[in-house]
N, C-alpha and C positions, 0 to 999 in steps of 0.2 A: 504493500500500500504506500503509496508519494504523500509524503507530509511536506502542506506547504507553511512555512512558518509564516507568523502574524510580520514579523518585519519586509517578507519580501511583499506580503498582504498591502500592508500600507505604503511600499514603495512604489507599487503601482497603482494605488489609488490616489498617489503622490504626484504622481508622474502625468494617469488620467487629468487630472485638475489642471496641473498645469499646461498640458495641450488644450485644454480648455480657457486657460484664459489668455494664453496665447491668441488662437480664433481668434475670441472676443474683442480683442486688441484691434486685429487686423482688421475684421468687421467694423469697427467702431471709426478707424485709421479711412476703410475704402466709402463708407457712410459721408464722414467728415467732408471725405477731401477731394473723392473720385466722381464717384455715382452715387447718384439717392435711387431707391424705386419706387414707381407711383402709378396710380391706376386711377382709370378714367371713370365718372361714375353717372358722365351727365353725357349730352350732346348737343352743347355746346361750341365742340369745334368740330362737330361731322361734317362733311365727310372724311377727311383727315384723321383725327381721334374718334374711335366709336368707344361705346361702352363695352366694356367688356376687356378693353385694351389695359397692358400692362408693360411700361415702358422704363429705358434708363435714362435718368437725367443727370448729363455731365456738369458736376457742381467748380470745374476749372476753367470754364471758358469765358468766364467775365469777371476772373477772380473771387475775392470771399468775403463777403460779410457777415455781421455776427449772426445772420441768418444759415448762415451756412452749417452754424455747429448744433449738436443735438440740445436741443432745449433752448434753442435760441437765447445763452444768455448776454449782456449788454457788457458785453467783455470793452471793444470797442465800436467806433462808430467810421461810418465811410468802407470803402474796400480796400482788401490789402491786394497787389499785381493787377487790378482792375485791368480790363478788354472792354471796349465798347460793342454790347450789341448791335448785331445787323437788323435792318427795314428786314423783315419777313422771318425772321427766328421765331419759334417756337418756345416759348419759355413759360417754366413755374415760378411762379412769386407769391409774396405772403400779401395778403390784403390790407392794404394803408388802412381801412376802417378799424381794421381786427388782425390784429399781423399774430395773430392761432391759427387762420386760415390761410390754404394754399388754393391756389389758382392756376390754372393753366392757359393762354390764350397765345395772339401771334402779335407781334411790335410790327403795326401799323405806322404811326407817329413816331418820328425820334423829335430830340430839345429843338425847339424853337419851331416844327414844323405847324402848319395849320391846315386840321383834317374836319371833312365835313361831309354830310354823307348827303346825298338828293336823288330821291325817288331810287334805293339801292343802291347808287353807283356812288363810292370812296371817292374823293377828292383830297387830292395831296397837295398844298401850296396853290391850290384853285387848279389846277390841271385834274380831270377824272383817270381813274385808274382803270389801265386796259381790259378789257372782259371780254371771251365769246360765250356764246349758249355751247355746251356741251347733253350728249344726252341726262336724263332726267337719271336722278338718283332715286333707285327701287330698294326697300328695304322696313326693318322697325322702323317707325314713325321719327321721324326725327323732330317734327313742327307741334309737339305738347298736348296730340290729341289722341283720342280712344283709340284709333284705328291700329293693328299691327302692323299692317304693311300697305305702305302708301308710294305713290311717284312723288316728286320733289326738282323745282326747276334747278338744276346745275347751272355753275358760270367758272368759265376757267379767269383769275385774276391773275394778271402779270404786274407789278410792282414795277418802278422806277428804274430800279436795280437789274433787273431780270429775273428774278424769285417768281414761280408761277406754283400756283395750288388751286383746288378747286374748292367751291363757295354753294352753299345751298339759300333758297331764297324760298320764305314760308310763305306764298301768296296772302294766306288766310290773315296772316299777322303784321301784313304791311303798314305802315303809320309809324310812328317812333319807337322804335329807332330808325325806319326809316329812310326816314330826314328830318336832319337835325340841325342844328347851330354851327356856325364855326368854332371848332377848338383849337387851342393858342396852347403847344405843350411846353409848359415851364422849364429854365433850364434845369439839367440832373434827372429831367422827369422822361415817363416812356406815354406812348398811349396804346390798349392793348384791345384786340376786337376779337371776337371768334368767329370762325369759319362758318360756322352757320348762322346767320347774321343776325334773324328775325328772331333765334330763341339764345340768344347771350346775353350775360348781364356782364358785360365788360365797362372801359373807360366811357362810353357814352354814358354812362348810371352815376350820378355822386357816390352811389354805395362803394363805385371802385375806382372812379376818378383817375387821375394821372398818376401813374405808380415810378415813386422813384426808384433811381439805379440799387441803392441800398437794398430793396426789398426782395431784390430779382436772385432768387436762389439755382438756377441755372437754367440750360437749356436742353430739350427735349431730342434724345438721339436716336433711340434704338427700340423697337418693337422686342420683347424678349418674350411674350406668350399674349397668345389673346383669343378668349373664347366669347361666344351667341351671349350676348344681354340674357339677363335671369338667370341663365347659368352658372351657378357656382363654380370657384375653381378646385374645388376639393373630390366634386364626381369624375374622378378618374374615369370609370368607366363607361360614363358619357364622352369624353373627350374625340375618339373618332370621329362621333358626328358634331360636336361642338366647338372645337379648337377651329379656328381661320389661321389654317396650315399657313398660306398664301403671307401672312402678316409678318412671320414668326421672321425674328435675328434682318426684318426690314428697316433700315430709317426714315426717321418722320421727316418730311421735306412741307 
C-alpha cells in the first residue's frame, strides 16, 4: 500500500494555490490592460452588433484611464499614452450620467465637429454623409416591436474618412431622432450614434450627451462567440443550431 505523507499533501495543495493565483494575476494583468469582454444585450447598433454577440475590447488603443482599471477607482485623472480615436471606431464607454454604466456605440463627431441629423441623413460640418439603399435587413425585430421577424430599410454609410458600415432605419419610429438640432462637440468630447439609428439612445439624448475622451474604455475588435437572441450561452447543446458560426474570431468594422 503507497503512503502518501500529509507534507507532500500540503505541498501540493501549496503549489495548487499558487498556480492559482498566479492565473488570477495574469487575468487581472490581460482584464486591466489588454482586453475587457462584453456582450451585447440590446440593438442598438444592429446591424453591426446583434444581441447575442460576445466580443473583445482592446482596452490599449487610446491609452488608459482610470476607467480602464477594475472598479474604476479615481486613482488619476486624464489618460496615460493617450491615441486619439478615429471618425467611425466602434467603442465602449462608461456613461457621463452614470459612469457604472457601459455603452457601446460608433464616434460619429470628433472635438469641435458639428453633427446634425435631417430626415435620416448625418450631416458632418453641414456636408451629408454618403448613403446607398442596400437590401433590407430580415431578421429579430430590431425596431422595439412585437413582431419576431420583420424587413428593415438598410443604408450603406460611408464617412469622410472612408469607414463604410451599414445602418438600419425604423420607418415606424421616424421623428426625433430623426432630425435634430445642430450639435457643436466640445473640445476632449466624442459624439457617439448607433447603427440602428431610430432605436438608440446615444449622444442625441442628454441622458448621454457628448462623452468625453476620459470615459472611453476602448475599442470594439473581435467577434469571439455569438449565438440567436434568447438563447443562452450555457445550452451547449443547443449550440449547432444556435451559434452564428459565420460571426465567430470576425472583426467589428
Amino acid at each position: 500500500m503507497r503512503v502518501v505523507s500529509k507534507q507532500r499533501t500540503w505541498t501540493d495543495v501549496a503549489g495548487m494555490a499558487r498556480e492559482i493565483f498566479y492565473a488570477l494575476i495574469i487575468a487581472m494583468l490581460i482584464r486591466t490592460f489588454l482586453f475587457q469582454s462584453v456582450s451585447i444585450p440590446s440593438g442598438s447598433m444592429e446591424p453591426t452588433l446583434l444581441v447575442g454577440d460576445y466580443l473583445f475590447v482592446s482596452k490599449f488603443s487610446y491609452g488608459y484611464s482610470h476607467y480602464s482599471l477594475p472598479f474604476s477607482p479615481p486613482l488619476f485623472t486624464g489618460r496615460l499614452f493617450a491615441s486619439q480615436p478615429h471618425r467611425g471606431d466602434v467603442v465602449v464607454f462608461r456613461l457621463p450620467t452614470d459612469d457604472s454604466t457601459d455603452f457601446i456605440k460608433r464616434i460619429i463627431g470628433l472635438p469641435g465637429d458639428h453633427i446634425e441629423v435631417i430626415d435620416g441623413v448625418v450631416h458632418i460640418n453641414g456636408e451629408p454623409v454618403k448613403r446607398q439603399r442596400i437590401a433590407d435587413f430580415v431578421g429579430s425585430n430590431p425596431c422595439g416591436r412585437s413582431d419576431r421577424s420583420v424587413q428593415v430599410e438598410r443604408w450603406r454609410e460611408t464617412l469622410p474618412e472612408g469607414v463604410a458600415y451599414d445602418t438600419l432605419r425604423c420607418a415606424s419610429l421616424t421623428g426625433f431622432p430623426d432630425t435634430t438640432g445642430v450639435y457643436t462637440v466640445p473640445p476632449g468630447h466624442y459624439f457617439m450614434m448607433g447603427d440602428n439609428r431610430e432605436n438608440s439612445e446615444d449622444s442625441r439624448f442628454p441622458d448621454v450627451g457628448y462623452v468625453p475622451f476620459e470615459n472611453i474604455i476602448g475599442r470594439a475588435q473581435m467577434f469571439y462567440f455569438s449565438v440567436e437572441e434568447d438563447d443562452p450561452i450555457w445550452a451547449v447543446w443547443r449550440w449547432p443550431w444556435t451559434v452564428r458560426w459565420e460571426r465567430l474570431f470576425s472583426l467589428v468594422r
